[in-house]
C-alpha positions, 0 to 999 in steps of 0.5 A: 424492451431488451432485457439487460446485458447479462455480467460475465466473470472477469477473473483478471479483473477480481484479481485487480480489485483483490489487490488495489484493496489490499494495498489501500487496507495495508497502507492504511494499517502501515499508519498504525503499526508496522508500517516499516514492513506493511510500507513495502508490501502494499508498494508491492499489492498496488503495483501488482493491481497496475499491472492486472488493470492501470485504472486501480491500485493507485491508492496502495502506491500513494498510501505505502511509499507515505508510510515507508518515507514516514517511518524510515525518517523516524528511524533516522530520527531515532538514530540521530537522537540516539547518536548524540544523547550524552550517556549516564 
């Protein structure tokens, strides 16, 4: 009986898994608090997992652009309440 196949180091792919989890924890967070900046960042840390490995990073992609679409349309609404609330 052979034994099993030894794993081997592959920083390129740690590097990808570091990333992928980094963009899903920062769109998660973007949920909560800041997601005006968190939105964007994990846009970034999930692209940067495609690049390293096409398999991963997908979620962080999904998750960030969610949270910037979310929060920019808040804004806007903010604004336009804002815009046509009559003063005191």
């Amino acid at each position: 009986m052979y034994p099993p196949p030894m794993m081997y180091y592959n920083p390129v792919a740690v590097e990808a898994k570091k990333a992928a989890d980094l963009g899903l924890m920062l769109g998660i967070l973007g949920f909560f608090v800041l997601g005006i900046f968190l939105g964007p960042l994990a846009i970034y840390y999930g692209m940067k997992a495609r690049r390293l490995d096409p398999s991963k990073g997908m979620a962080g992609i999904a998750l960030g652009s969610t949270v910037l679409i979310l929060y920019i349309g808040i804004l806007a609404f903010e604004f336009y309440l804002l815009m046509t609330m009559p003063f005191l």
